[in-house]
C-alpha positions as CSV (number, residue, x, y, z in Angstrom):
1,X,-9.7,-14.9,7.7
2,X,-12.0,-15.4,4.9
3,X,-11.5,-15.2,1.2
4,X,-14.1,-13.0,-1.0
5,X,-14.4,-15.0,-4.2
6,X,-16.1,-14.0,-7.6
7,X,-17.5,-16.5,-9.8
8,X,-17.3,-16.1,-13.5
9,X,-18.8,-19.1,-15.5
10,X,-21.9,-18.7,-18.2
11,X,-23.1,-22.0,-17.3
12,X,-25.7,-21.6,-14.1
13,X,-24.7,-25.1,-13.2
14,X,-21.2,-24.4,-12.4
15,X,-22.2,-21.1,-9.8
16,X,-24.5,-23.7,-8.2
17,X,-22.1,-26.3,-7.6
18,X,-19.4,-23.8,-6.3
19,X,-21.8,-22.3,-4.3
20,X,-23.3,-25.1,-2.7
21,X,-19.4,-26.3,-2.1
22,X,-18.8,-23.0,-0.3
23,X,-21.1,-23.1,2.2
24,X,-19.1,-25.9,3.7
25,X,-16.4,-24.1,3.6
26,X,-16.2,-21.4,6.7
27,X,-13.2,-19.1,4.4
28,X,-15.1,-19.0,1.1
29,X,-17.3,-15.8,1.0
30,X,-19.0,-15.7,-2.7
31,X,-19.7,-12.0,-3.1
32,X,-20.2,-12.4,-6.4
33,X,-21.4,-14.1,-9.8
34,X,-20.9,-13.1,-13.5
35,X,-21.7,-15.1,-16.1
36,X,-19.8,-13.6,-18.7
37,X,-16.1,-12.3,-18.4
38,X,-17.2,-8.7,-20.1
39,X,-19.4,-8.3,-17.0
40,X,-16.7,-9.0,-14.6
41,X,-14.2,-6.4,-15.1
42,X,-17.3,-3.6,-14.4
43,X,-17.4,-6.0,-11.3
44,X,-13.8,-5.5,-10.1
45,X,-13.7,-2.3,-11.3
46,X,-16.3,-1.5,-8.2
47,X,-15.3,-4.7,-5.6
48,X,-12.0,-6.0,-5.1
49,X,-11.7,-9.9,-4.7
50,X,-9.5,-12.3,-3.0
51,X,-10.0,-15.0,-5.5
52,X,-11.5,-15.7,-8.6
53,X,-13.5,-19.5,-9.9
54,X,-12.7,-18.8,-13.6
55,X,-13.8,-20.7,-16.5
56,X,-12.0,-20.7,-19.7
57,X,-14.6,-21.2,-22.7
58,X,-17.4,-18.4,-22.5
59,X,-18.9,-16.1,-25.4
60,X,-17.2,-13.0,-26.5
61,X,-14.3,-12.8,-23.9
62,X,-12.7,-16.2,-22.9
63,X,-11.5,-16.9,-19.4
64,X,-7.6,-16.6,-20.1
65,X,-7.9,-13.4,-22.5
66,X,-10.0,-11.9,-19.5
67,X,-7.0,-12.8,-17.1
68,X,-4.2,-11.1,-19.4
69,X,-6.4,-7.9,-18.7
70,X,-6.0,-7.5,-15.7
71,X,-3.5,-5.2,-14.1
72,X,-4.0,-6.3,-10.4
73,X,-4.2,-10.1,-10.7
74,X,-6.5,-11.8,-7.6
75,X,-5.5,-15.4,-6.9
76,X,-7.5,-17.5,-9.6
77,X,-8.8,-21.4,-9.8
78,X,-9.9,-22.2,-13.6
79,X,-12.8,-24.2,-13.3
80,X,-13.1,-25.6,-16.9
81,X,-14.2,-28.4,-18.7
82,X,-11.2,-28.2,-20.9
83,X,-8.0,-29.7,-20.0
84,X,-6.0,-28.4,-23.0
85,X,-5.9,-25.3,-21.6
86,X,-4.0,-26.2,-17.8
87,X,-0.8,-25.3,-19.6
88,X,-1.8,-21.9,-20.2
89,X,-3.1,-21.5,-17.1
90,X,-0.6,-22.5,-15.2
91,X,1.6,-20.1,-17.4
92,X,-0.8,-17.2,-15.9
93,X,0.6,-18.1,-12.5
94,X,-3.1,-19.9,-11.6
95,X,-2.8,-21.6,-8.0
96,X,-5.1,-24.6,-9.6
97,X,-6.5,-25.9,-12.2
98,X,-10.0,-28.1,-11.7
99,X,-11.4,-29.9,-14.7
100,X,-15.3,-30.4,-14.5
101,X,-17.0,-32.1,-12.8
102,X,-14.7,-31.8,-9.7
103,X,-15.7,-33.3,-6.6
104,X,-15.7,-31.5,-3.1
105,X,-12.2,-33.1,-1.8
106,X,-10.8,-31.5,-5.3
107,X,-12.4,-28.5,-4.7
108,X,-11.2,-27.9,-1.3
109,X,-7.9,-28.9,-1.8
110,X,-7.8,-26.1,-4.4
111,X,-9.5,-23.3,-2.1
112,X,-7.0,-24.8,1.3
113,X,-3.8,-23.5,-1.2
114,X,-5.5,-20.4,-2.6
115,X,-6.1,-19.5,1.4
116,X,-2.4,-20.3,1.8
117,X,-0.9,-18.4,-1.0
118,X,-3.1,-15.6,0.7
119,X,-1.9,-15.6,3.6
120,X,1.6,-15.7,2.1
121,X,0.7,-12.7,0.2
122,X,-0.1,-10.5,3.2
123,X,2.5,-12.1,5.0
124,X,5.1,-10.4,3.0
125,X,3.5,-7.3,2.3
126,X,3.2,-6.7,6.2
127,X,7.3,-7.4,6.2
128,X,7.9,-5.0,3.2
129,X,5.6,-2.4,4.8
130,X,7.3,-3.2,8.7
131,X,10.8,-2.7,6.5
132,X,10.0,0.0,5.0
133,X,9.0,2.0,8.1
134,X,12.4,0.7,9.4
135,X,13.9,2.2,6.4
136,X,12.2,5.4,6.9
137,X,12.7,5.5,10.8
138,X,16.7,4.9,10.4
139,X,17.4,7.0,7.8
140,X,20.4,9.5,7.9
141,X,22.3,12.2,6.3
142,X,25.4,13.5,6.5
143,X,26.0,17.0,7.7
144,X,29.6,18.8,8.0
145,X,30.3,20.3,11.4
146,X,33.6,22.0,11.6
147,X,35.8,19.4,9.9
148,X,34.2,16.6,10.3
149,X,31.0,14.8,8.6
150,X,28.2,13.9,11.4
151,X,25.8,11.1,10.7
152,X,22.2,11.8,12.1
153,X,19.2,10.7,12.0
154,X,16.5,12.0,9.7
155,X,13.8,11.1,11.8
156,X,15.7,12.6,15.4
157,X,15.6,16.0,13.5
158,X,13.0,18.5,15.1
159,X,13.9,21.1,13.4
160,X,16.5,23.9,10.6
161,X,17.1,27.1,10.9
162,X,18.6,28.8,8.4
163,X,21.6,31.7,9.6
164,X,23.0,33.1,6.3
165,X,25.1,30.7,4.6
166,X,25.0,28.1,7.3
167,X,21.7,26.3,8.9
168,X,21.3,25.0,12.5
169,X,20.1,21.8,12.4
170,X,18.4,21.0,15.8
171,X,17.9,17.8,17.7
172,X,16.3,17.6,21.6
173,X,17.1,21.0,23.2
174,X,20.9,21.4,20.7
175,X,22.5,22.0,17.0
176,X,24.7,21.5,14.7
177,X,25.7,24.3,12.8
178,X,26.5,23.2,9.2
179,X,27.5,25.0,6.0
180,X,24.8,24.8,3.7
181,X,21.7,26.5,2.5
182,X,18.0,25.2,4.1
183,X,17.2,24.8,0.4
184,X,19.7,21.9,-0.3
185,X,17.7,20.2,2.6
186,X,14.7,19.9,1.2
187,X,15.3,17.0,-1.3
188,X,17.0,14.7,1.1
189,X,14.2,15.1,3.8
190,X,11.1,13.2,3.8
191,X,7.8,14.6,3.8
192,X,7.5,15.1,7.5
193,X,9.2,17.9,7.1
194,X,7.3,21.2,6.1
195,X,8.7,24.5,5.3
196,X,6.9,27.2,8.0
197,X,8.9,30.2,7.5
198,X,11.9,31.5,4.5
199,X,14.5,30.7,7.6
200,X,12.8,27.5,9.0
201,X,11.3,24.1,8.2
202,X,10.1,21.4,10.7
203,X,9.5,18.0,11.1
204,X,6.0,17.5,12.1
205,X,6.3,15.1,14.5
206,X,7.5,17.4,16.9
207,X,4.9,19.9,16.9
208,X,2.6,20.5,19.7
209,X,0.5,23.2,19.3
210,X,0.0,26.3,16.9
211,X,-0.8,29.3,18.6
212,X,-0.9,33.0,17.1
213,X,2.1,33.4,14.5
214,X,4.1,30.3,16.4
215,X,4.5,26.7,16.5
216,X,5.8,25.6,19.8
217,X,6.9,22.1,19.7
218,X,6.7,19.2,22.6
219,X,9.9,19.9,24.3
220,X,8.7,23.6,24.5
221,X,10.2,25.9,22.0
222,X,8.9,27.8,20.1
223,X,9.4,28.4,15.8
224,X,7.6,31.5,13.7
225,X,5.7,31.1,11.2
226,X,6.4,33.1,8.4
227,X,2.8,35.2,7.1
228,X,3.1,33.8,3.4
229,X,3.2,29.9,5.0
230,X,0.2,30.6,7.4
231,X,-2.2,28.8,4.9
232,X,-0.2,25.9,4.2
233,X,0.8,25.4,7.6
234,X,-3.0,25.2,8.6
235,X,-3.9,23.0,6.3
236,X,-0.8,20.6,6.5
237,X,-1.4,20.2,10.1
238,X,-5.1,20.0,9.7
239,X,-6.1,22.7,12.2
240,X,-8.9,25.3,11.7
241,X,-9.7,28.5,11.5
């Protein structure tokens, strides 16, 4: 794991300190330098960064102005001569603050809980996106059959067929018939689903092959395609002509 880290300072100095500090450092990838802050949003615009060596006084655009621009925030150390300004900083939820002239211990200190708050980052983005796919895969509706409401599984569904004013809702080799249009599906189904034909819609997973006017699907049947859906249904399912 390595952080890529951008350096905006106008003092040459400072980028040759940090620099030389880095190359110490196996995590720290500089993969950038700007000495002015107006010159570093063209920068991110172009090159996302992990973190971000900031200092605070520099012409035109000062360091913590330049921060409250930015939408997507990378982790940020101020680097600044200035200690008046830590407050603020901190305020701009900055994992450190080092005031010039640091020394290395300082400055690795500061870059060890930069790569930890990383870490933590993707950490729980990998758990929201793992949740959400747990989300999605457990998902259910509710369908009437006969008297009863039947919870099933989004995600089990290969298939609807609409019958007049009822729709067969298929799963493995079976359905449910339930009374409702294959219109009022649409909304609650995710976009796995596609509609193939005015009297069916199918969950993509399931398909197998497309051949002639049919979809058959894994477990062998076989759906119509209806002629007006032909296009769609070749480009949803990314097959060529």
């Amino acid at each position: 794991m390595s952080l890529r880290c951008l350096i905006i300072d106008d003092e040459p100095l400072a980028h040759g300190i940090i620099t030389e500090y880095a190359k110490d450092i196996p995590f720290i990838n500089i993969v950038g330098n700007c000495y002015r802050a107006t010159a570093a949003s063209d920068f991110l615009s172009k090159q996302p960064v992990d973190l971000i060596f900031l200092d605070i006084r520099m012409p035109k655009l000062n360091g913590l102005d330049f921060l409250r621009t930015l939408v997507h925030k990378p982790l940020v150390i101020i680097t600044s001569a200035y200690e008046e300004y830590a407050l603020a900083g901190f305020d701009l939820a900055v994992c450190d603050y080092l005031l010039k002239p640091f020394r290395f211990d300082r400055f690795l200190k500061a870059v060890n809980r930069a790569l930890e708050l990383h870490n933590l980052n993707k950490q729980t983005i990998k758990s929201f996106e793992i949740e959400k796919t747990a989300q999605k895969n457990n998902r259910q509706i509710a369908i009437k059959v006969d008297k009863k409401h039947i919870l099933i599984k989004i995600d089990e569904i290969q298939y609807l067929e609409s019958l007049g004013n009822y729709v067969k809702v298929w799963k493995n080799s079976d359905f449910l018939l339930t009374p409702r249009t294959l219109a009022s599906f649409e909304d609650q189904l995710s976009t796995d689903f596609i509609r193939i034909h005015k009297s069916f819609m199918l969950n993509k997973k399931y398909v197998d092959y497309l051949e002639g006017n049919t979809i058959v699907l894994k477990n062998g049947q076989e759906v119509p395609i209806g002629k007006s859906y032909k296009g769609t249904i070749k480009q949803l399912l990314d097959i060529a002509d």
